[in-house]
N, C-alpha and C positions, 0 to 999 in steps of 0.2 A: 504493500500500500504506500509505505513512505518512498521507494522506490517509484512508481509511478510520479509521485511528487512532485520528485524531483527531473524528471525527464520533463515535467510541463515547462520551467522555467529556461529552459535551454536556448531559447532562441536570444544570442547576443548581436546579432545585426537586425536590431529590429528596426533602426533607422533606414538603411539599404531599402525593408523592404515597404516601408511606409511609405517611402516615396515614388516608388516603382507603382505602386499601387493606388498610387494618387495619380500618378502621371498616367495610369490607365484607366483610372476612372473618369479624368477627364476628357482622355481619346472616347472612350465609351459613352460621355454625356455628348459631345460635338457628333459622334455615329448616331446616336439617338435623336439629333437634333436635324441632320442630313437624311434620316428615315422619314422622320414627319414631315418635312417639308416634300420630299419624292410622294411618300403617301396622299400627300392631301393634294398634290399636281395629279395622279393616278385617279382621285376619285373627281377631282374636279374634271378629268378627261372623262371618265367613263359618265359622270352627269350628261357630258355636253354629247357626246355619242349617244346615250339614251333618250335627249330632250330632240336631236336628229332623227334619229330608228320610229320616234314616236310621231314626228313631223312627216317624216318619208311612210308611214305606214298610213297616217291619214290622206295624203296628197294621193298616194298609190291609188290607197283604196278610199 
C-alpha cells in the first residue's frame, strides 16, 4: 500500500509536461474553433442547397 504511494509522487518534470499540455490545449481550442466555423459554412451550404432543391422542385413541378 505505502509502496503504491509512493510510485504516485514520481512525476519530477511536471513543469515539461504542463506546458506541453497547455501548448496542446491551445492547438486543440484554435482546431475546435477552425471546426465550427467549417461546420457552420457546411450547414449554411446545405441550407442554401435545400432552400434551391425546394425552389427547383416547385418551379419543376
Amino acid at each position: 500500500m505505502a509502496d503504491q504511494e509512493h510510485h504516485h509522487h514520481h512525476h519530477h518534470h511536471h513543469k515539461d509536461g504542463a506546458t506541453s499540455f497547455k501548448r496542446r490545449s491551445l492547438a486543440a481550442i484554435r482546431r475546435r474553433k477552425l471546426i465550427e466555423r467549417i461546420l457552420k459554412i457546411v450547414v449554411t451550404a446545405v441550407a442554401i442547397l435545400m432552400v434551391i432543391a425546394v425552389i427547383l422542385a416547385y418551379t419543376v413541378g
